[in-house]
N, CA, C and O atoms as a GROMACS GRO file, in nm:
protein
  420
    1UNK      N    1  -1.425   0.020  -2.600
    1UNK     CA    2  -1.305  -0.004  -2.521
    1UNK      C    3  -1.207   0.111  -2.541
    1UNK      O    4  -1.218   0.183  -2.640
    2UNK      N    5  -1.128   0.128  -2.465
    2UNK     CA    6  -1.007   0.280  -2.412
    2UNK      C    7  -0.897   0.173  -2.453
    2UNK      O    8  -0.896   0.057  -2.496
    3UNK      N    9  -0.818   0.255  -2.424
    3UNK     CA   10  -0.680   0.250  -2.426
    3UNK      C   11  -0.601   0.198  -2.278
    3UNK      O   12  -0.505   0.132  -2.236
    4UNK      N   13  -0.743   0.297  -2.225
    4UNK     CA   14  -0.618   0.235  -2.106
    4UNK      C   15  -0.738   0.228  -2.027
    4UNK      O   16  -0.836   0.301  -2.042
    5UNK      N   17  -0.723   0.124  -1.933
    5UNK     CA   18  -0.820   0.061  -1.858
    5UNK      C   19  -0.781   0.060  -1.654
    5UNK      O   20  -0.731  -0.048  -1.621
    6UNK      N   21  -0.797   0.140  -1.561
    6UNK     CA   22  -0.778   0.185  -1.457
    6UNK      C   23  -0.842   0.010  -1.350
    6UNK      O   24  -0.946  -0.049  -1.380
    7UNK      N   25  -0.763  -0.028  -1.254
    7UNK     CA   26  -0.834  -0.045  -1.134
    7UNK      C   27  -0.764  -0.036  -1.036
    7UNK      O   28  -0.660   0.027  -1.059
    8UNK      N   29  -0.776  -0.074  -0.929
    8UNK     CA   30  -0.704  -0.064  -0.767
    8UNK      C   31  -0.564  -0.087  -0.767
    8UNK      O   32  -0.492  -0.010  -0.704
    9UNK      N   33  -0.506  -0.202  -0.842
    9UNK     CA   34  -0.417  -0.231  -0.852
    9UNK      C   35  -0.306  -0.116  -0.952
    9UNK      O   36  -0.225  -0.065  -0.875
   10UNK      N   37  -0.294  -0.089  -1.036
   10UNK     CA   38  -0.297  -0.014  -1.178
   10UNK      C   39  -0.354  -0.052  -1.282
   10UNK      O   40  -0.442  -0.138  -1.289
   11UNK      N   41  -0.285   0.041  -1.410
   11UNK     CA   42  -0.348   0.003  -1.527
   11UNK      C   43  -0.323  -0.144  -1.648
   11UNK      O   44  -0.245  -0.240  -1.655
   12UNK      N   45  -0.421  -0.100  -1.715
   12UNK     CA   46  -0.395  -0.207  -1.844
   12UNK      C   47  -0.374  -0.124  -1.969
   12UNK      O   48  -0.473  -0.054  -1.986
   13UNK      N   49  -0.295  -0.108  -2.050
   13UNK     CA   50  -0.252  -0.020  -2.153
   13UNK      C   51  -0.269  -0.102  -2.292
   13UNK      O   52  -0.200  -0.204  -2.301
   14UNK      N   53  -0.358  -0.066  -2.405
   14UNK     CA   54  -0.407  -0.103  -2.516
   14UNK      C   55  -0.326  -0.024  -2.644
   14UNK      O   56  -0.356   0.085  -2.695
   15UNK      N   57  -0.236  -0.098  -2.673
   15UNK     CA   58  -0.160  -0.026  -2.760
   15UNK      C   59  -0.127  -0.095  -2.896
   15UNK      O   60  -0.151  -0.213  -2.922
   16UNK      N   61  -0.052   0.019  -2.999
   16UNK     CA   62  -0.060  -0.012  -3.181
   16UNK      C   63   0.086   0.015  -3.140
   16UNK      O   64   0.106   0.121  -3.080
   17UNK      N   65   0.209  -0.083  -3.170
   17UNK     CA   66   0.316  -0.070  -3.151
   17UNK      C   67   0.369  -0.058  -3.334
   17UNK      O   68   0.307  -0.127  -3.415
   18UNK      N   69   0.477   0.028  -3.378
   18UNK     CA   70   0.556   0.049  -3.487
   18UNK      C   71   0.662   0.042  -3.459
   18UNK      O   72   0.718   0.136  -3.403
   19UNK      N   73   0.728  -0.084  -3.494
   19UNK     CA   74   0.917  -0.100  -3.468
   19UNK      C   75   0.976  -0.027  -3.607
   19UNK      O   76   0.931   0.024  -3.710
   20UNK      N   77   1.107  -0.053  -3.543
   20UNK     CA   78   1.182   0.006  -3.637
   20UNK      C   79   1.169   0.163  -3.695
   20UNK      O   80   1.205   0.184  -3.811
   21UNK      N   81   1.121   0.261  -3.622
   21UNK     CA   82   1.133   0.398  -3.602
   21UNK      C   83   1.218   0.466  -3.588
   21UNK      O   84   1.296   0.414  -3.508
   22UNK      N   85   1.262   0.582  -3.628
   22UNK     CA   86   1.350   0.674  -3.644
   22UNK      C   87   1.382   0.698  -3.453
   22UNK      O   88   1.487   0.672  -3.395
   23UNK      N   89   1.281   0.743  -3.404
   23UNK     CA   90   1.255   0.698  -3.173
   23UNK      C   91   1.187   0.690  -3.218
   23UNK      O   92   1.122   0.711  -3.320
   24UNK      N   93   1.207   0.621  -3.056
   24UNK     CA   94   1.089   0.575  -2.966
   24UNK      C   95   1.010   0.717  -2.905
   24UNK      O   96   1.060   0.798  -2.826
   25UNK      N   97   0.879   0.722  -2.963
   25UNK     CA   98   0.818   0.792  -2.924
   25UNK      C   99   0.600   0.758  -2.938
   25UNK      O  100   0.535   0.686  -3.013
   26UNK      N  101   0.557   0.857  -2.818
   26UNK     CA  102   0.408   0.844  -2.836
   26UNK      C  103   0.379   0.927  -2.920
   26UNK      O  104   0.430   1.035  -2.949
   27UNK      N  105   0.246   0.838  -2.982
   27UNK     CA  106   0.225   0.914  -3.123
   27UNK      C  107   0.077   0.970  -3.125
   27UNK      O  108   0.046   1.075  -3.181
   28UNK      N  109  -0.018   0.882  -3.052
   28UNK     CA  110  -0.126   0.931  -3.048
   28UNK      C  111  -0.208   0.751  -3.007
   28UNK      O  112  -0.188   0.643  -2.950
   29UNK      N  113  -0.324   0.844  -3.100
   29UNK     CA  114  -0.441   0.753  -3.096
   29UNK      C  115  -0.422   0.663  -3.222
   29UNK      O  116  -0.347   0.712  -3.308
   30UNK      N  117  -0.467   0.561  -3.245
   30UNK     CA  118  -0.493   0.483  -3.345
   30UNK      C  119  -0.595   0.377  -3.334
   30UNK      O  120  -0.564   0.276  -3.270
   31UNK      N  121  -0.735   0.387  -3.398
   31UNK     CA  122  -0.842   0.356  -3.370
   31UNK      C  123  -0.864   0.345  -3.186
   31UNK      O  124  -0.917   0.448  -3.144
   32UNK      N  125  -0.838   0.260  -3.095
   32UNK     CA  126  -0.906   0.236  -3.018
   32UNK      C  127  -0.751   0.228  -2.888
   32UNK      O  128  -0.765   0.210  -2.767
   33UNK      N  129  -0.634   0.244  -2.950
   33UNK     CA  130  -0.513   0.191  -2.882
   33UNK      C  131  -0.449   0.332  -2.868
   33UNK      O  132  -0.499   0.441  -2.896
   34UNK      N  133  -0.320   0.300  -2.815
   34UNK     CA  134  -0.282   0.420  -2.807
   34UNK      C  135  -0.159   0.389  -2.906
   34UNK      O  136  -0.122   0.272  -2.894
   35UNK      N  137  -0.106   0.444  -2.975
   35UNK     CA  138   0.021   0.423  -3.076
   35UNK      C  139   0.144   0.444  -3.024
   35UNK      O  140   0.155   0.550  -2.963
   36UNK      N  141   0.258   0.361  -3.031
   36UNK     CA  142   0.368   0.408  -2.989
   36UNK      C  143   0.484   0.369  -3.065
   36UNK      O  144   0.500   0.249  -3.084
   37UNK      N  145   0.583   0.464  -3.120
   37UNK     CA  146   0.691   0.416  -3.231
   37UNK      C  147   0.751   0.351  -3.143
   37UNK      O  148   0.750   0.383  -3.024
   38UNK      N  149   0.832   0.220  -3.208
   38UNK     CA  150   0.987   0.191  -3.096
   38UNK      C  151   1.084   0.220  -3.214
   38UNK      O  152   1.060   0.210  -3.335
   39UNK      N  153   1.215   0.264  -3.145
   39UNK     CA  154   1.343   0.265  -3.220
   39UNK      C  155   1.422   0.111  -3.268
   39UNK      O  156   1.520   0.079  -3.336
   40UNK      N  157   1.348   0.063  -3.212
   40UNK     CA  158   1.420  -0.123  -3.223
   40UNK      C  159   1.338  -0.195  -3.294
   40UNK      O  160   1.215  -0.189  -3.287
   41UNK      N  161   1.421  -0.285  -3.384
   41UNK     CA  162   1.354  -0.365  -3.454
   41UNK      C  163   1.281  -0.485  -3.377
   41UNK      O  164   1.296  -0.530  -3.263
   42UNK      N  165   1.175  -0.528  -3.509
   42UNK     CA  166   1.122  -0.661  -3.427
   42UNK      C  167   1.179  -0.805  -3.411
   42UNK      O  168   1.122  -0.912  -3.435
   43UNK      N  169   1.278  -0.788  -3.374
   43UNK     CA  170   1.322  -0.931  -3.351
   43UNK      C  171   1.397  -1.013  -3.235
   43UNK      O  172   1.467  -0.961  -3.148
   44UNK      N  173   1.377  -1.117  -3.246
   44UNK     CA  174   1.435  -1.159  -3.076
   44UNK      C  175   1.406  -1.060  -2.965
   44UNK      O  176   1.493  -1.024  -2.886
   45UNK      N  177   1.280  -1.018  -2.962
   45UNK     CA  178   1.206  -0.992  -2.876
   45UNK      C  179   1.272  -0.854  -2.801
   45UNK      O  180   1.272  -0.826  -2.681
   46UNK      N  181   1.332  -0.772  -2.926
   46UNK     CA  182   1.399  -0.645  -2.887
   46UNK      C  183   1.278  -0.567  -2.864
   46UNK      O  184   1.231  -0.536  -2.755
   47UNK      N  185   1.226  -0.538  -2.995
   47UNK     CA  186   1.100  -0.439  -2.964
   47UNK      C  187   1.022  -0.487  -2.830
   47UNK      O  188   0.952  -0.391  -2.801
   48UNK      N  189   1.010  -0.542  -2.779
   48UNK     CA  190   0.895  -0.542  -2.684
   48UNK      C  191   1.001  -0.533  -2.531
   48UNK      O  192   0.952  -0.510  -2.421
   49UNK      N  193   1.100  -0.548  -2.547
   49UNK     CA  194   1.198  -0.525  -2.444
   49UNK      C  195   1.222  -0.337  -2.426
   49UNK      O  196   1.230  -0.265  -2.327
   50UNK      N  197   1.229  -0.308  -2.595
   50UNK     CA  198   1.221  -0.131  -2.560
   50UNK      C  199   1.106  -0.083  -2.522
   50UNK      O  200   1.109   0.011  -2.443
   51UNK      N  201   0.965  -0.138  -2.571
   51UNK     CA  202   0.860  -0.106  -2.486
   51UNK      C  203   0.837  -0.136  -2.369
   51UNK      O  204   0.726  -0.099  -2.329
   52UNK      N  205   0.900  -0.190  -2.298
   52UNK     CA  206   0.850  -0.218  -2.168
   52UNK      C  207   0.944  -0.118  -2.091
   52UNK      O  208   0.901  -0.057  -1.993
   53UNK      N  209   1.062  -0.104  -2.134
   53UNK     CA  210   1.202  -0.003  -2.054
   53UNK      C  211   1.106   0.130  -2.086
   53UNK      O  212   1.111   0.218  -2.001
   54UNK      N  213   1.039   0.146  -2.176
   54UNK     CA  214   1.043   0.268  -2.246
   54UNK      C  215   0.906   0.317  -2.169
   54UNK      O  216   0.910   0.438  -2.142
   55UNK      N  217   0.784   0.247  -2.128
   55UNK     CA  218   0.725   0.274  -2.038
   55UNK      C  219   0.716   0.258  -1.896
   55UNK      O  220   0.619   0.274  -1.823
   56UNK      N  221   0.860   0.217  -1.862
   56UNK     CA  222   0.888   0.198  -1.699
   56UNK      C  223   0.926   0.342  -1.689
   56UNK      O  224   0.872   0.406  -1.598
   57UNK      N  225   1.028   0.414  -1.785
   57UNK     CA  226   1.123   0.486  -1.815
   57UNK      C  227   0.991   0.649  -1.818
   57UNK      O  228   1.031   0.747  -1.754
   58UNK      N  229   0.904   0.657  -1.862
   58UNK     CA  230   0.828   0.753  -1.893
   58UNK      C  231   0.689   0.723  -1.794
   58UNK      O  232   0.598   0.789  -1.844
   59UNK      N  233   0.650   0.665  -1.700
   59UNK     CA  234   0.572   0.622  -1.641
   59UNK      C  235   0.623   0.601  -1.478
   59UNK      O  236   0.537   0.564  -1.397
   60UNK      N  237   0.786   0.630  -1.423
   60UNK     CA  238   0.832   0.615  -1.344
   60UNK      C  239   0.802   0.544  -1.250
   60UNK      O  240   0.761   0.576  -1.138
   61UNK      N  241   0.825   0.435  -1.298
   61UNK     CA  242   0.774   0.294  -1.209
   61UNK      C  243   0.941   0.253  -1.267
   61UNK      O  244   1.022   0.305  -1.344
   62UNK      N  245   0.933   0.118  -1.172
   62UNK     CA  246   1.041  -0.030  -1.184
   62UNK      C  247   1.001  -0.069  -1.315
   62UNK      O  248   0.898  -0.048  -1.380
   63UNK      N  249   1.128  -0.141  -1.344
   63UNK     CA  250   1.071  -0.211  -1.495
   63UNK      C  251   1.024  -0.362  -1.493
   63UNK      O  252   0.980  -0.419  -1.593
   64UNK      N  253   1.040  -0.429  -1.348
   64UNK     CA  254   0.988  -0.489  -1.293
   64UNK      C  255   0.811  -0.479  -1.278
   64UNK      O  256   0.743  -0.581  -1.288
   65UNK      N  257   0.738  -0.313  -1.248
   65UNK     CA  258   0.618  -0.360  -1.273
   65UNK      C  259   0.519  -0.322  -1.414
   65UNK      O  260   0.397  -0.307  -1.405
   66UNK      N  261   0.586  -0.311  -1.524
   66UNK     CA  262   0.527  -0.366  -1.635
   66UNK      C  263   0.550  -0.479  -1.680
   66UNK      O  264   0.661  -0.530  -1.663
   67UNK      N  265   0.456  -0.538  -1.745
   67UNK     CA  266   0.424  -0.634  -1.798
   67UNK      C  267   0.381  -0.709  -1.971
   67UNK      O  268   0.263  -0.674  -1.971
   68UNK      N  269   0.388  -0.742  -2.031
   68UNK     CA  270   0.315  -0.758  -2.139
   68UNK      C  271   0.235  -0.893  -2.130
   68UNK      O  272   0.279  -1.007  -2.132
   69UNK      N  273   0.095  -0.845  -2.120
   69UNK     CA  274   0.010  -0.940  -2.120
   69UNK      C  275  -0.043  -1.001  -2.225
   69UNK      O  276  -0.088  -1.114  -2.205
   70UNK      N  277  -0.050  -0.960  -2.320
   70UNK     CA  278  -0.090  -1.016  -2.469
   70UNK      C  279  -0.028  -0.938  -2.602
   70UNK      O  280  -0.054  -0.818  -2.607
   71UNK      N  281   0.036  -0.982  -2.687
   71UNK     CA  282   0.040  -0.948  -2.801
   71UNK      C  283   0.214  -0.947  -2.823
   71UNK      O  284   0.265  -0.853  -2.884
   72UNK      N  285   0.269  -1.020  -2.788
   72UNK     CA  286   0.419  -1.074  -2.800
   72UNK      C  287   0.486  -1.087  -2.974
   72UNK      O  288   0.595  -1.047  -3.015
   73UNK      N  289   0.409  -1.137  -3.026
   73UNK     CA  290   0.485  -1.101  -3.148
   73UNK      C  291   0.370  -1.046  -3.276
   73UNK      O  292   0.351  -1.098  -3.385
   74UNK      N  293   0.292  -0.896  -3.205
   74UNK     CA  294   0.170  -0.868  -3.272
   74UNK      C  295   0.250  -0.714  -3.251
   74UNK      O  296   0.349  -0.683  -3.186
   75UNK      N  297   0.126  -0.612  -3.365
   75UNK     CA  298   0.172  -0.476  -3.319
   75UNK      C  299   0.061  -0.462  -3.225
   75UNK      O  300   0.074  -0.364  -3.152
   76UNK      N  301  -0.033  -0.525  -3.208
   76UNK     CA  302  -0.128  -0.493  -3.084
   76UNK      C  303  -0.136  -0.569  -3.004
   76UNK      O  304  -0.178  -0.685  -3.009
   77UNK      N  305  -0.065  -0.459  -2.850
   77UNK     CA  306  -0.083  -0.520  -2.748
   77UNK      C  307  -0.104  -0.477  -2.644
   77UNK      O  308  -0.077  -0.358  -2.626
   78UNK      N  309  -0.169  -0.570  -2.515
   78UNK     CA  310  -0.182  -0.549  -2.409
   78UNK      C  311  -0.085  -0.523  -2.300
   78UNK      O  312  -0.031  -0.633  -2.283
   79UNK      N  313  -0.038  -0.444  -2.224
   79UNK     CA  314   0.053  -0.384  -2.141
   79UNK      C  315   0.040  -0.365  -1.961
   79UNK      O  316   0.038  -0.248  -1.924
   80UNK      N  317   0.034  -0.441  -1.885
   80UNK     CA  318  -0.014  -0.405  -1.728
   80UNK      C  319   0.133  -0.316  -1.653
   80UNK      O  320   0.256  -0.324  -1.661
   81UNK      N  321   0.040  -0.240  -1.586
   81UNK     CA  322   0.134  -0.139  -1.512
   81UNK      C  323   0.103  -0.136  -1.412
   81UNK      O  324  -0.002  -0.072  -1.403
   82UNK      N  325   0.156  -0.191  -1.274
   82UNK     CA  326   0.133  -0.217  -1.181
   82UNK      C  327   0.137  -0.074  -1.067
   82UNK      O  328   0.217   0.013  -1.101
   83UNK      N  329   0.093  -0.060  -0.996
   83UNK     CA  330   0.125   0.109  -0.903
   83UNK      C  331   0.130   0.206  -0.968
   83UNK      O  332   0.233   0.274  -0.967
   84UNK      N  333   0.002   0.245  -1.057
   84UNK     CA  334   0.058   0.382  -1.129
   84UNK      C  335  -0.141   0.369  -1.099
   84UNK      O  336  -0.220   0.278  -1.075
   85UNK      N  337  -0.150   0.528  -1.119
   85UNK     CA  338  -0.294   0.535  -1.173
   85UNK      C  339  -0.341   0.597  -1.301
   85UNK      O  340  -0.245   0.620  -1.374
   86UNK      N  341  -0.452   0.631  -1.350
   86UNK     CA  342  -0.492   0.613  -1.484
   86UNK      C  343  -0.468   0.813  -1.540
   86UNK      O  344  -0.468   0.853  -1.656
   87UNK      N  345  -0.450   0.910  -1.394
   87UNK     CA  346  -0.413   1.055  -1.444
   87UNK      C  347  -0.298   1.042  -1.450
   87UNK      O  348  -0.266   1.111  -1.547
   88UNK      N  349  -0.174   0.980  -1.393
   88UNK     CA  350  -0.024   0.987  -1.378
   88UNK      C  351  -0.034   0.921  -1.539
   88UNK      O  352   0.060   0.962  -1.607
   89UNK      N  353  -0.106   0.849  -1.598
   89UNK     CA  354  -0.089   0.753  -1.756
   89UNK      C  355  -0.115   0.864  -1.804
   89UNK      O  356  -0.014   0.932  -1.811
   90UNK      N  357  -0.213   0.919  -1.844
   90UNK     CA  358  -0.300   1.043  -1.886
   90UNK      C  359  -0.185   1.176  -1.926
   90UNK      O  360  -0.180   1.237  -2.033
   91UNK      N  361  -0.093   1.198  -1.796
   91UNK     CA  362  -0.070   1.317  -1.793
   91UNK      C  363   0.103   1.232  -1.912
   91UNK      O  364   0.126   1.238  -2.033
   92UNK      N  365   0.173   1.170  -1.805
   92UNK     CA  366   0.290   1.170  -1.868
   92UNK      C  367   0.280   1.091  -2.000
   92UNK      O  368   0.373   1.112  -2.077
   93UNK      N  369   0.145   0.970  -2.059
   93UNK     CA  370   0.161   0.898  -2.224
   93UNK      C  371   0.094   1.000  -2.333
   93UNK      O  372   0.141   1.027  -2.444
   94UNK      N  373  -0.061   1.065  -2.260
   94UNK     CA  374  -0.098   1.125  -2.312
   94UNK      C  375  -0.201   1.073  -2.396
   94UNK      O  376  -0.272   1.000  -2.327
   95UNK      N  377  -0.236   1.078  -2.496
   95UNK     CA  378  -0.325   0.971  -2.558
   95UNK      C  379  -0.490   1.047  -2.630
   95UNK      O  380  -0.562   0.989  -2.711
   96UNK      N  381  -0.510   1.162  -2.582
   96UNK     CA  382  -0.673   1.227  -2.576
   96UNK      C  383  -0.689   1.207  -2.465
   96UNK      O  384  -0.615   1.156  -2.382
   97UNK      N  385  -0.812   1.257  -2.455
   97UNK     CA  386  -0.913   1.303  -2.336
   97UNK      C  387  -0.982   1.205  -2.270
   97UNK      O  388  -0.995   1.194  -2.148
   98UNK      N  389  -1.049   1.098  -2.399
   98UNK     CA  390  -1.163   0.981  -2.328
   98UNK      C  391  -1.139   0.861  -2.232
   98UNK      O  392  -1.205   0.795  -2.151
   99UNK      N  393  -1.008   0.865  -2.280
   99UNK     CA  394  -0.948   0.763  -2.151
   99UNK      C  395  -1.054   0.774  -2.037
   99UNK      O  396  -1.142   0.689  -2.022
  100UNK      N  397  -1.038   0.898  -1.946
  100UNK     CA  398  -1.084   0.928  -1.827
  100UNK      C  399  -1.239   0.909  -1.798
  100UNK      O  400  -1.285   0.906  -1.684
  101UNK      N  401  -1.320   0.896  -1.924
  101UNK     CA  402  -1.422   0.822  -1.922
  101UNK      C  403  -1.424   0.699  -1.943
  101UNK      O  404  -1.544   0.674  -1.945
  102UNK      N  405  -1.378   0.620  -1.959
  102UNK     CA  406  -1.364   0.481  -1.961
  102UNK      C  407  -1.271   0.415  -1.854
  102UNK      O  408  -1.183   0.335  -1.887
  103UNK      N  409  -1.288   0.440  -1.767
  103UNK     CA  410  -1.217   0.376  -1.643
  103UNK      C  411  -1.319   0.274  -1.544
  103UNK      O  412  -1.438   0.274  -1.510
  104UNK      N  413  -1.224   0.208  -1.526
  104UNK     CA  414  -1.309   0.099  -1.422
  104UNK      C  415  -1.250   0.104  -1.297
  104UNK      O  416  -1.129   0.083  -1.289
  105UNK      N  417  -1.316   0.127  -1.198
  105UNK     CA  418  -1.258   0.135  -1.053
  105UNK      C  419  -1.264  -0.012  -0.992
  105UNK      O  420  -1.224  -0.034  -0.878
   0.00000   0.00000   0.00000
């Protein structure tokens, strides 16, 4: 499994979230996810509120079409991004190379 998972609609984003960071920033790979610091702590559902601004915000979409689909009070989670495709993820999150082999049309 990738990180980030492509179809018609947009993507699904597989990520290792770290609150409470100096920023919010992408960090890389981490086993199978993609890693991302947040600047906000975990509580009352801040951190996952800066991740979602924070990839509307760097992914130039509405913040309306991300989503968090699984992993609400986990550091691993699932992320849907609605109208984007899997090189616009690629180019502006970054992540490695294999993504682009692991896509599902």
């Amino acid at each position: 499994m990738s990180w980030l998972v492509a179809d018609a609609s947009g993507v699904t984003l597989h990520l290792h979230i770290q609150p409470g960071a100096k920023k919010t920033e992408v960090v890389g790979l981490h086993d199978e996810a993609l890693k991302i610091r947040l600047a906000a702590p975990p509580v009352d559902g801040k951190a996952n509120a800066c991740l979602l601004a924070f990839l509307a915000k760097q992914l130039d979409v509405a913040k309306s079409a991300v989503s968090l689909i699984s992993g609400d009070s986990s550091r691993a989670k699932r992320v849907r991004v609605a109208g984007v495709d899997a090189s616009t993820v690629q180019a502006r999150l970054g992540g490695g190379s294999d993504a682009a082999q692991n896509l599902s049309a």
